[in-house]
C-alpha positions in Angstrom: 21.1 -136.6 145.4 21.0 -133.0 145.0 22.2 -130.7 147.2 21.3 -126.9 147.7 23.5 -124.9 145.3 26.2 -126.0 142.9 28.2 -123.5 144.2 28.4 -124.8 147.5 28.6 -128.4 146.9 31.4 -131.3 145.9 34.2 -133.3 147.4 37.6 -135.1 147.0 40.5 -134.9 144.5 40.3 -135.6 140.6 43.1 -137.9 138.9 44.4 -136.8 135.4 43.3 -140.0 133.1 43.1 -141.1 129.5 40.1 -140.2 127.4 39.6 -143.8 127.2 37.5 -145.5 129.8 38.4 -148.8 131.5 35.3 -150.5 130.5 36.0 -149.8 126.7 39.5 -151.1 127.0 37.5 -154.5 128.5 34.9 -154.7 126.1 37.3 -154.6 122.9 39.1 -157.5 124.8 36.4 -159.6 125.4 35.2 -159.1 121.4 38.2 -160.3 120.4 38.2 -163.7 123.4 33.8 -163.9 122.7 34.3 -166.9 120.0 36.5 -168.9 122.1 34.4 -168.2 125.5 30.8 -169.4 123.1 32.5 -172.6 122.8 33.3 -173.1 126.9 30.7 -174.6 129.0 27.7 -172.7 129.6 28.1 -171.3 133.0 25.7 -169.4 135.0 27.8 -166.2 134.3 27.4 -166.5 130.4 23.8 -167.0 131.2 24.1 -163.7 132.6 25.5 -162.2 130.1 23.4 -163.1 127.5 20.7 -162.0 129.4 22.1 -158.8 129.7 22.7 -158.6 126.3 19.8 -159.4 125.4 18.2 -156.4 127.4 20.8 -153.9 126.6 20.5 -154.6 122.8 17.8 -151.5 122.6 21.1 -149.4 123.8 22.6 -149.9 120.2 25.3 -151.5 122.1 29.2 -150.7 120.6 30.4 -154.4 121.2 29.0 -157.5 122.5 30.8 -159.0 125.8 31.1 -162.0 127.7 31.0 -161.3 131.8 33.4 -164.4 132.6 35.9 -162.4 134.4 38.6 -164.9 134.1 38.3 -165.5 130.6 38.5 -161.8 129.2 40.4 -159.8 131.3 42.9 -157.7 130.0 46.4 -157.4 130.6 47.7 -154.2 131.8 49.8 -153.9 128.4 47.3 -155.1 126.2 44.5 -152.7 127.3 45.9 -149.2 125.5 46.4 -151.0 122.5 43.4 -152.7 122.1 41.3 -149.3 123.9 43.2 -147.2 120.9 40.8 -149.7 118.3 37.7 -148.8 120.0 35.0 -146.2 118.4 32.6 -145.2 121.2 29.0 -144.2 119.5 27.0 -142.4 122.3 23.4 -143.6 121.3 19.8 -142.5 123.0 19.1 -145.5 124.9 14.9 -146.6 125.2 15.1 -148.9 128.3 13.8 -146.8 130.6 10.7 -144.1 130.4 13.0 -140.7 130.5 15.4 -142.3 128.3 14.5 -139.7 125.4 15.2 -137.0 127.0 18.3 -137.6 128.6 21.5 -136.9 126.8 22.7 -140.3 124.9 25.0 -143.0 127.0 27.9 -145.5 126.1 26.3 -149.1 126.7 28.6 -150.5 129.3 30.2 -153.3 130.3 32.6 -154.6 133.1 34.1 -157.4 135.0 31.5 -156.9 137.5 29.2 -158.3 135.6 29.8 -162.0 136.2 28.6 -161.1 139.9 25.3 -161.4 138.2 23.5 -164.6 138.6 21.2 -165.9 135.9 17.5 -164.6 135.9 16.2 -168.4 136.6 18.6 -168.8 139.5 17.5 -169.9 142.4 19.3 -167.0 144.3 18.8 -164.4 141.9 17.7 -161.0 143.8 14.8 -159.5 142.2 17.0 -157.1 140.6 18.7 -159.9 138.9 15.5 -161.4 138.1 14.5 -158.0 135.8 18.2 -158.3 134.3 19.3 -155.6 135.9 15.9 -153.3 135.4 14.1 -153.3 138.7 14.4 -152.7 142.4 11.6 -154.8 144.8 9.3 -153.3 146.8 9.4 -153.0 150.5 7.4 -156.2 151.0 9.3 -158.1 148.3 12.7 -157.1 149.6 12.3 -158.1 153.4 11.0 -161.5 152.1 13.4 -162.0 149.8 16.3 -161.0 152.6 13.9 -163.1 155.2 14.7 -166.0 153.1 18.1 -165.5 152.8 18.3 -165.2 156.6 16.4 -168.4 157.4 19.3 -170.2 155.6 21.9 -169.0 158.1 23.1 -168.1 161.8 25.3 -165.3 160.1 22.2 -162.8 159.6 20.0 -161.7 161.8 17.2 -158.9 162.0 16.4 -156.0 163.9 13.8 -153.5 163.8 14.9 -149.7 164.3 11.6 -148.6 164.7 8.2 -147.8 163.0 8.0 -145.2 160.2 5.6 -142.8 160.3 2.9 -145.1 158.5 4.0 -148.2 160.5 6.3 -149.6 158.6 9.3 -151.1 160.0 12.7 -149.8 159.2 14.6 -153.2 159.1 18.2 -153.6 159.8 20.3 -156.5 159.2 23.0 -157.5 161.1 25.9 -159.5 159.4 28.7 -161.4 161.5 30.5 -164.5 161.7 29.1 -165.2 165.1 25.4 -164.7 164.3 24.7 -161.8 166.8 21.9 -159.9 167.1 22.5 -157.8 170.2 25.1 -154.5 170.2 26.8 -155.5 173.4 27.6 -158.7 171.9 28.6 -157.3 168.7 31.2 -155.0 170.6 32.2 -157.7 172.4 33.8 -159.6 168.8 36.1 -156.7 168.6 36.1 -156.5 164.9 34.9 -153.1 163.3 31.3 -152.8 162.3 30.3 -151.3 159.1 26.9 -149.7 159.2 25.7 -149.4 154.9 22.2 -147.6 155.0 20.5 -147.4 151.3 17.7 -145.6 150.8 17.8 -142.1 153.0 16.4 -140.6 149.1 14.3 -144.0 148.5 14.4 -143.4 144.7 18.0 -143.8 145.3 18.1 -147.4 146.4 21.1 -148.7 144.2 22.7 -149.7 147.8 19.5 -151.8 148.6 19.8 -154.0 145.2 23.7 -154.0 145.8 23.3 -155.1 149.4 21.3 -157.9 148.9 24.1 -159.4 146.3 26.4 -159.1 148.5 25.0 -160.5 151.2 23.6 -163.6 149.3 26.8 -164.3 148.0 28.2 -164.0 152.1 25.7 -166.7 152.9 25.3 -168.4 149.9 28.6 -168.4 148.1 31.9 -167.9 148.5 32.4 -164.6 150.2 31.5 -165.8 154.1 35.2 -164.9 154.7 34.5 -161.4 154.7 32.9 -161.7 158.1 36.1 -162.8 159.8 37.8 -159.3 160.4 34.1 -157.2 160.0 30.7 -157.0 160.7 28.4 -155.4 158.4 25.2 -153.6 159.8 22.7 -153.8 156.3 19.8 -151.0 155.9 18.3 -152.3 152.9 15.4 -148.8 153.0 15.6 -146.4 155.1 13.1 -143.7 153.7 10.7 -146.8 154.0 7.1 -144.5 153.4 8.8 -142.8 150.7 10.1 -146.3 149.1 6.2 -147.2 148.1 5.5 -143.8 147.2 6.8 -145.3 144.1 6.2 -144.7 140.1 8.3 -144.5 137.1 7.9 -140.7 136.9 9.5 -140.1 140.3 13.5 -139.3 139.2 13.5 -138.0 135.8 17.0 -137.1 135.9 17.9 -140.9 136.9 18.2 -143.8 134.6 16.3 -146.7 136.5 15.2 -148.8 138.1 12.1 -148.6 136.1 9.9 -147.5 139.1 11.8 -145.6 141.8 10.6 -144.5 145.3 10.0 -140.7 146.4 12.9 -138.5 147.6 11.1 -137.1 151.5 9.5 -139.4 153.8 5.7 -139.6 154.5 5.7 -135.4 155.9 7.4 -134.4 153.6 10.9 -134.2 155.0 14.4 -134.7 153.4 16.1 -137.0 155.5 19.8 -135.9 154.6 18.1 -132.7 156.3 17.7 -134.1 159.2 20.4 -135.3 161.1 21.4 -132.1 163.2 17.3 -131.4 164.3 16.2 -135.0 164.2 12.4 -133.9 163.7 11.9 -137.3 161.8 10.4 -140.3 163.4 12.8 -142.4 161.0 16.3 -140.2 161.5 15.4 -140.5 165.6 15.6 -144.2 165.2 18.6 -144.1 163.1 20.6 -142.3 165.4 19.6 -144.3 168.3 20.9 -147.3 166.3 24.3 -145.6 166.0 24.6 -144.3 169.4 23.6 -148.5 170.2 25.4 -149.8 167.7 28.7 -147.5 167.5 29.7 -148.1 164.0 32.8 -147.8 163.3 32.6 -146.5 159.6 29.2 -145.4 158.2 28.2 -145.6 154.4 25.4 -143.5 153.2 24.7 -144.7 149.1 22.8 -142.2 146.9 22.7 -141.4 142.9 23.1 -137.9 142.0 22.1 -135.1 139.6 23.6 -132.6 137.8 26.3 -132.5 135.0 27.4 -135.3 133.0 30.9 -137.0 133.3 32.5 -139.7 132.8 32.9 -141.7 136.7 30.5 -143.7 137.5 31.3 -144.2 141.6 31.7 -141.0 142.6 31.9 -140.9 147.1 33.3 -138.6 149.6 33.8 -137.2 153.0 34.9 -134.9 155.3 37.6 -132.4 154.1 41.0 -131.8 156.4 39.7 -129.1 157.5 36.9 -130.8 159.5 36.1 -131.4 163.1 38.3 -135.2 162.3 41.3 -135.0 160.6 42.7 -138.3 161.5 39.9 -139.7 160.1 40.3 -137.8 156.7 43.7 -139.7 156.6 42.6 -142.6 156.9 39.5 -142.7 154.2 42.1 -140.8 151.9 45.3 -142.4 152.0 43.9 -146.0 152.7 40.1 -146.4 151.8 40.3 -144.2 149.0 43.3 -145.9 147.1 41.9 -149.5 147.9 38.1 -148.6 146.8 39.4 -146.9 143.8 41.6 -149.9 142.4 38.7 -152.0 143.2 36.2 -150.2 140.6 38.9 -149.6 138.3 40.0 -153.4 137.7 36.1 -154.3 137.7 35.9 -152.2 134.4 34.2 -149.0 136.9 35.4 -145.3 136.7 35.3 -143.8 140.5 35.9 -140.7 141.1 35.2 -137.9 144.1 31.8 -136.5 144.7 31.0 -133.8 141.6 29.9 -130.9 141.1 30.5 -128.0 138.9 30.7 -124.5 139.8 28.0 -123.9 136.7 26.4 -126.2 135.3 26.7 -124.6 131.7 30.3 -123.7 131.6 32.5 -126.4 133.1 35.8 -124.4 132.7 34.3 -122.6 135.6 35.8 -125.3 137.6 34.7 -127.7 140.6 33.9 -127.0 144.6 35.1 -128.7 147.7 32.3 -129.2 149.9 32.5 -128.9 153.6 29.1 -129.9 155.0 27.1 -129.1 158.2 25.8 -131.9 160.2 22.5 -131.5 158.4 23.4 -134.1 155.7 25.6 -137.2 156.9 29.0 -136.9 155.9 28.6 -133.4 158.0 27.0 -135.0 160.9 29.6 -137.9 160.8 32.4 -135.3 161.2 30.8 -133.7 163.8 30.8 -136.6 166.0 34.1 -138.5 165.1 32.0 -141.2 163.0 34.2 -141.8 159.5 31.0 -141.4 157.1 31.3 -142.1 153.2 28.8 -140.5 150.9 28.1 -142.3 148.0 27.2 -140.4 144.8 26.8 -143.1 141.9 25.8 -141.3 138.3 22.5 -140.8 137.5 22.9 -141.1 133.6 24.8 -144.1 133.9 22.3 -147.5 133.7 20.8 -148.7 136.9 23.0 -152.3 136.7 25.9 -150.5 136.3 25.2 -148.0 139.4 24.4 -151.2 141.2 27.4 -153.2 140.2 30.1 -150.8 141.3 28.3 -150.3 144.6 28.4 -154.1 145.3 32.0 -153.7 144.3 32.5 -150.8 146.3 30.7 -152.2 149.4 32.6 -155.8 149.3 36.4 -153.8 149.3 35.2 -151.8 152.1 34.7 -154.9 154.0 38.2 -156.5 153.2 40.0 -152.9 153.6 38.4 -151.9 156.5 38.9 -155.9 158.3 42.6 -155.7 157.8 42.7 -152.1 158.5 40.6 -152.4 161.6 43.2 -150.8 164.4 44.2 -147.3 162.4 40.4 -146.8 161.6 39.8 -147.0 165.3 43.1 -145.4 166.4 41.9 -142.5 163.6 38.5 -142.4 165.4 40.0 -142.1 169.3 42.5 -139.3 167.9 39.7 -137.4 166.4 37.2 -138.1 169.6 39.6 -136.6 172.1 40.8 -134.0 170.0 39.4 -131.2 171.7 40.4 -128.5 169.5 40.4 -124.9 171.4 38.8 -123.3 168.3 36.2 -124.4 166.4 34.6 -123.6 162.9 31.2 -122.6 162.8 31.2 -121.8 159.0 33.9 -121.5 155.9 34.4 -119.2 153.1 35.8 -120.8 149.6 38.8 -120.0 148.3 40.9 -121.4 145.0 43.4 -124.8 145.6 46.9 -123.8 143.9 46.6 -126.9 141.9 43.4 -127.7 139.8 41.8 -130.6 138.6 42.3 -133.1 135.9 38.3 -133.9 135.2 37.1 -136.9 133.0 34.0 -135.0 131.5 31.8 -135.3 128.6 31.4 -132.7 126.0 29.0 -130.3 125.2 27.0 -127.6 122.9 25.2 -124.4 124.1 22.0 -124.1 122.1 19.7 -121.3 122.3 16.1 -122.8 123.7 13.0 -121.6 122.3 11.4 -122.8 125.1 13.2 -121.3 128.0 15.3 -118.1 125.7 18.4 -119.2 127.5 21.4 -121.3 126.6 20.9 -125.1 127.2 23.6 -127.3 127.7 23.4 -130.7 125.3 25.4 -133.3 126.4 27.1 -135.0 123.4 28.5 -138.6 125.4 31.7 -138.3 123.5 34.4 -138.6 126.8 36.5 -135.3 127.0 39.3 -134.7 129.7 39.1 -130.9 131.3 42.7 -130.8 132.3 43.7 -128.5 135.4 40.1 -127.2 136.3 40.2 -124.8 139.0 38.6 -125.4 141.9 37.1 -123.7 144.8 37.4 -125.0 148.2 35.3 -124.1 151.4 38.5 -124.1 153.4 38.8 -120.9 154.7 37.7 -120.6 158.5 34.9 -117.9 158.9 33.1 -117.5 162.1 35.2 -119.4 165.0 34.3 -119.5 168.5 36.6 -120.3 171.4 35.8 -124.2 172.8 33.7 -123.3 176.2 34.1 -125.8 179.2 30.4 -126.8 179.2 26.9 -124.9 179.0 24.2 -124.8 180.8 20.2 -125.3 179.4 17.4 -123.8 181.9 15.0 -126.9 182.7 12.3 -125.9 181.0 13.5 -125.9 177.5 12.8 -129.8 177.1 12.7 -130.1 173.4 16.5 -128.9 173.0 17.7 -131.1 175.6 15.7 -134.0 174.4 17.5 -133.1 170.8 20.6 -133.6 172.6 20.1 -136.8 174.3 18.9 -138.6 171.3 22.4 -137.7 169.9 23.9 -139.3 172.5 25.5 -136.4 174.5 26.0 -136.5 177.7 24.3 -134.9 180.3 24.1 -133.9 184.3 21.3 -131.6 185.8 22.5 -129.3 189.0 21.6 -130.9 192.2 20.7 -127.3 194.0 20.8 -123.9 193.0 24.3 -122.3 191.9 26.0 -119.3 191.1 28.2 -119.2 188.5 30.4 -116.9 186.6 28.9 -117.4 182.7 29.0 -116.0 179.3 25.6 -115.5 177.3 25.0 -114.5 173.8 22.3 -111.6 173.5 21.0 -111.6 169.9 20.0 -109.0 167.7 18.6 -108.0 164.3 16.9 -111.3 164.0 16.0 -112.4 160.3 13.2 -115.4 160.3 12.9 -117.5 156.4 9.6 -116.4 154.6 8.6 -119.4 154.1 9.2 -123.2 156.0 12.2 -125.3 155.7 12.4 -128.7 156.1 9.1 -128.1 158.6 10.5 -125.1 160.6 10.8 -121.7 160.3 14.6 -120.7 160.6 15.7 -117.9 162.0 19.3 -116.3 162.2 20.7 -112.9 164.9 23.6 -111.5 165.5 25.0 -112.5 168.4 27.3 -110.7 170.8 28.9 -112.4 174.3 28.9 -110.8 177.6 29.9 -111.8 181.2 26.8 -112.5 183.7 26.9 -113.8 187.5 23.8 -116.0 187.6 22.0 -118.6 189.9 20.8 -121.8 187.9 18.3 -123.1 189.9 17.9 -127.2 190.4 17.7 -129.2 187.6 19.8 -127.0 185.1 21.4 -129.5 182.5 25.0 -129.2 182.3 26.5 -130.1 178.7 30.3 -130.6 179.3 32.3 -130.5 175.7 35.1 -132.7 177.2 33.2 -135.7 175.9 33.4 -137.7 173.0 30.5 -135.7 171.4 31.6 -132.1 172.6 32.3 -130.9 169.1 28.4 -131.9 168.1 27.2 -130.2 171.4 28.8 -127.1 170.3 27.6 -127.3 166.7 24.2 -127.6 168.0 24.4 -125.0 170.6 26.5 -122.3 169.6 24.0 -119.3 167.5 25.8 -118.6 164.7 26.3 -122.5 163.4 24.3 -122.9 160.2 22.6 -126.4 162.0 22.2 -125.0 165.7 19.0 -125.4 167.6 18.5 -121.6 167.6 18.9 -121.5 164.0 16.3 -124.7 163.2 14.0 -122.7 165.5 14.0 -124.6 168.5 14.2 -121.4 170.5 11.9 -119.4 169.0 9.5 -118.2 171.6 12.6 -115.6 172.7 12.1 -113.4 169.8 8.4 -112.8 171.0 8.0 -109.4 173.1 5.0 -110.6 175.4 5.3 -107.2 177.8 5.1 -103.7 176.8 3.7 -100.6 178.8 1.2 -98.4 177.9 2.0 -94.4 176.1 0.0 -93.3 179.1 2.5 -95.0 181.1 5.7 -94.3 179.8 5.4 -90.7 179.3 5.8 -89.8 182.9 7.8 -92.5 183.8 10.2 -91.2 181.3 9.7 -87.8 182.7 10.7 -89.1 186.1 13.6 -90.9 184.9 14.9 -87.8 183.1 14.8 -85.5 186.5 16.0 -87.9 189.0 19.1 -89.2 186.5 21.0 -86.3 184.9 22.9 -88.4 183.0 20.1 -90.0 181.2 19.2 -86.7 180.1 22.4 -86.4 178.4 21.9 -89.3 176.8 18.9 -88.8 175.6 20.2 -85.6 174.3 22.8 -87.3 172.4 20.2 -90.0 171.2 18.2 -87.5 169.6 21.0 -85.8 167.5 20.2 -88.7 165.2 17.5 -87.6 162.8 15.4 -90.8 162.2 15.5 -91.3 165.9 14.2 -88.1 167.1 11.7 -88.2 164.4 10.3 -91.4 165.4 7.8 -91.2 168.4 7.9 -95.1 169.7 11.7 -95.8 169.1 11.8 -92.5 171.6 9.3 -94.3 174.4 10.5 -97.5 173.8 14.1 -96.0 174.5 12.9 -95.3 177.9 11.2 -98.3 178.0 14.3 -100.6 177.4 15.8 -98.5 180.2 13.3 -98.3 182.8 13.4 -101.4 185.5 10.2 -102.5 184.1 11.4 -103.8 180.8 12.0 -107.8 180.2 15.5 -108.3 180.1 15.3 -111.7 179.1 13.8 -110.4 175.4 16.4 -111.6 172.8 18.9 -113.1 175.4 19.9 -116.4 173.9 19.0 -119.4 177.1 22.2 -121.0 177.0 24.8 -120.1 179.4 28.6 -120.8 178.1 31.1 -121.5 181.0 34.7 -120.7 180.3 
């Protein structure tokens, strides 16, 4: 997934670790165990694996492996000395269509590779199927999970809602009990893991990880990790986008061999979308979380970018965020557990990534703090824990895929016996109520840098381009001590009003914030309050569309007004579960408020004006029957451009005059202390 600019981007500490990778250490094991496992029963795991080496041979592979687990598994004081005998080649691989012009790989291999069924299996997902190559279509993947349903109370379906071309956006619901209703579901007690693959449809590793999982849930021996969770399963959520498919769609991405299209059916980005909800498909989605009420929310990706060694790369909110006792928790407890998870599986996780500049990696790394635009953003705003996973796009499409089943089937076992502090985290953060909130951050250096597991590189002059290009060698280097820049730094802060009011009439706004679940009252009668309002200035619309609207950002200053709502005013209390997203959306000056997205718009049009005709002896008439207006005046003209400007002079007298509209630029939202 790419985000805006690598500047502004990236999550999540970096461990110091050896040059040499896990999965290298495993594979030289299993070289040295492969002539006693040959000689063992053929199992549907070495089927695998031959398979898979079979596939991978175009990869000039550096060792052969068996994926029996048990059988070649290293010890933790064999593993340096047998790593220290292994010579990585980095080779161009030719499995995919881009492969030539991406930089060259290491062929991989892990212990997660005897989660692979054999092709011929009669469970085998289609991904399995292609050893390892492809992701199903939409059709193919809801029969396939159909199937797998039919064989079980445990998993049930549920439509969100249509996509714009009619599709269904299907979710499956995963619990001991077999439910298929939210109040039911609450009613188990047990936390609920929503996993939605697919927001960037050419980034479906979560789909193909999903339905392993799952199978092996029903089918297998893995039920028991329905007894402490329930797992809510989007296996597409971009569903349009998922058939606009091809294998020229994600050049930067190595498989599956055809991939789906990164914005919906309009056009739209749906890790855009979450703050506006313009989407058909993001509306449904959050309706199924305000429903649902998840109690941790996964959102899988692949990125772009610069090369590196990790494979697993996720993240979330910083410390700094709207909920810090959620940060704890995915950092001291999910983190760690995840982490060790990948690692003994023969994976390299690491935080979300990227560099400062692409070109010169000593530049350092960023901490990211997002807006509640893109999920992990959104999921800090309202006091859902939300993981964002970034797997590598240079590394293989079964290896993306494999460390996401492995990822997904800890977060199951971690967050089941860690069920009461992820929800005690969530009720801290909920009723938090800071008095201050953050409505943007400046980036500053950390004291202490990174330790980053990259991969080297050349500069080479392009003929093409006349610029420096960077040529990613695959040869593993460590970057120790990177410094990094963190958006940690409070900017703009507003004090935490005790509610705002929205004039009737501007129904799209309030219709935003009802599909986010806020809640709501409307004034019975007319009532006079004492309010604050914002009255904007020096407005600044984008040139050109974003994301479908046209943005607009003022300066904003507050004043104190006596005013009478009339009936049917909405009331938006922040002393509510979801105040801290009601402000984000409301106050002016946050990057994803309605204002900003355009929602209010139609204020920055000046519909009334008066005539030269007009104003010329109104303004003569003002000037003799208000002496002090003439000594304003006076004073107004002392500036040059002013006095040489013939309409900023009327219009000076027309701002003044009882005829102007004093509603022009006066933001509609009333803030009550």
């Amino acid at each position: 997934m790419r985000f805006f600019s690598p500047s502004v981007v990236a999550i999540a500490c970096l461990s110091a670790g050896s040059l040499l990778t896990p999965h290298l250490a495993l594979a030289a094991n299993n070289e040295a165990t492969q002539t006693k496992a040959t000689k063992t029963e053929t199992t549907k795991t070495e089927v695998a694996s031959a398979e898979v080496t079979k596939t991978e041979a175009v990869q000039t592979p550096v060792v052969e492996a068996s994926v029996n687990n048990s059988a070649t598994e290293p010890t933790a004081e064999a593993a340096p000395e047998v790593a220290a005998n292994v010579v990585a080649t980095p080779t161009r691989a030719n499995t995919f269509v881009n492969d030539a012009i991406l930089p060259p790989s290491i062929t991989w291999h892990g212990g997660s590779e005897a989660l692979l069924l054999s092709a011929d299996h009669e469970w085998a997902t289609p991904f399995e199927q292609s050893n390892g190559l492809e992701s199903p279509s939409y059709d193919d993947t809801i029969a396939w999970l159909d199937r797998l349903a039919a064989e079980t109370t445990k998993l049930q379906k549920v439509s969100l809602g249509k996509s714009p071309q009619g599709r269904d956006i299907w979710m499956y619901v995963a619990s001991s009990e077999g439910i298929n209703e939210s109040a039911r579901l609450k009613q188990n007690t047990k936390p609920t893991i929503l996993v939605q693959a697919g927001i960037h449809s050419g980034e479906i590793d979560g789909k193909d990880a999903g339905m392993m999982l799952l199978r092996d849930i029903v089918k297998g021996e893995k039920s028991d990790l329905l007894e402490k969770a329930n797992l809510l399963f989007v296996p597409i959520f971009s569903v349009d986008a998922h058939e606009r498919s091809g294998e020229f769609n994600r050049v930067n991405q190595r498989g599956p061999v055809n991939m789906g299209w990164r914005t919906n059916a309009n056009n739209l980005n749906l890790n855009r979308d979450y703050a506006k909800a313009d989407t058909l498909e993001m509306q449904h989605m959050l309706r199924a979380i305000n429903v649902w009420q998840p109690d941790l929310y996964i959102d899988v990706h692949v990125t772009d970018g610069i090369d590196y060694q990790y494979d697993i790369t996720f993240g979330y909110n910083l410390a700094q965020g709207l909920s810090p006792a959620s940060f704890r928790w995915l950092e001291n407890s999910y983190r760690p557990a995840v982490e060790a998870a990948l690692t003994e599986q023969g994976h390299i996780p690491g935080p979300l990534i990227f560099a400062v500049d692409n070109t010169d990696i000593t530049k350092g790394m960023s901490l990211w703090n997002p807006s509640p635009r893109f999920s992990n953003g959104y999921g800090d705003a309202r006091h859902l824990p939300t993981i964002l996973i970034e797997n590598h796009s240079l590394k293989p499409f079964k290896q993306r895929v494999l460390g996401t089943y492995v990822m997904l089937e800890q977060t199951l076992k971690t967050v089941g016996t860690q069920a009461t502090k992820l929800k005690s985290a969530i009720q801290e953060d909920k009723y938090r109520s800071s008095p201050l909130i953050t409505l943007t951050w400046k980036s500053a250096p950390l004291a202490k840098g990174w330790d980053f597991k990259g991969i080297d590189y050349t500069l080479e002059k392009s003929p093409i381009s006349g610029t420096d290009v960077v040529r990613w060698t695959g040869e593993p280097k460590l970057y120790p001590n990177l410094p990094v820049m963190a958006e940690t730094v409070p900017d703009i802060k507003v004090t935490r009003p005790s509610a705002y009011y929205i004039p009737a009439e501007w129904t799209q706004a309030i219709e935003r914030l009802n599909l986010h679940g806020i809640r709501m009252t409307r004034l019975s009668k007319p009532t006079e309050l004492k309010l604050q309002q914002y009255a904007l200035s020096n407005p600044v619309f984008n040139t050109k569309a974003f994301e479908g609207r046209l943005t607009v950002k003022a300066d904003s200053t507050l004043a104190k007004v006596i005013n009478t709502l009339p009936a049917g005013t909405v009331k938006v209390s922040t002393d509510q579960p979801l105040g801290d997203l009601a402000i984000l959306l409301l106050e002016p000056q946050s990057p994803d408020s309605l204002l900003q997205w355009g929602f209010f718009n139609p204020i920055f049009t000046r519909t009334e004006y008066i005539e030269d005709y007009a104003i010329e002896p109104l303004a003569a008439k003002m000037l003799s029957d208000d002496p002090k207006l003439q000594v304003e005046f006076n004073k107004a003209l002392e500036n040059p451009e002013f006095a040489a400007d013939p309409e900023a002079r009327l219009r000076w007298f027309y701002e003044r005059s009882p005829y102007y509209d004093y509603q022009y630029l006066k933001y509609p939202v009333y803030r009550s202390r």
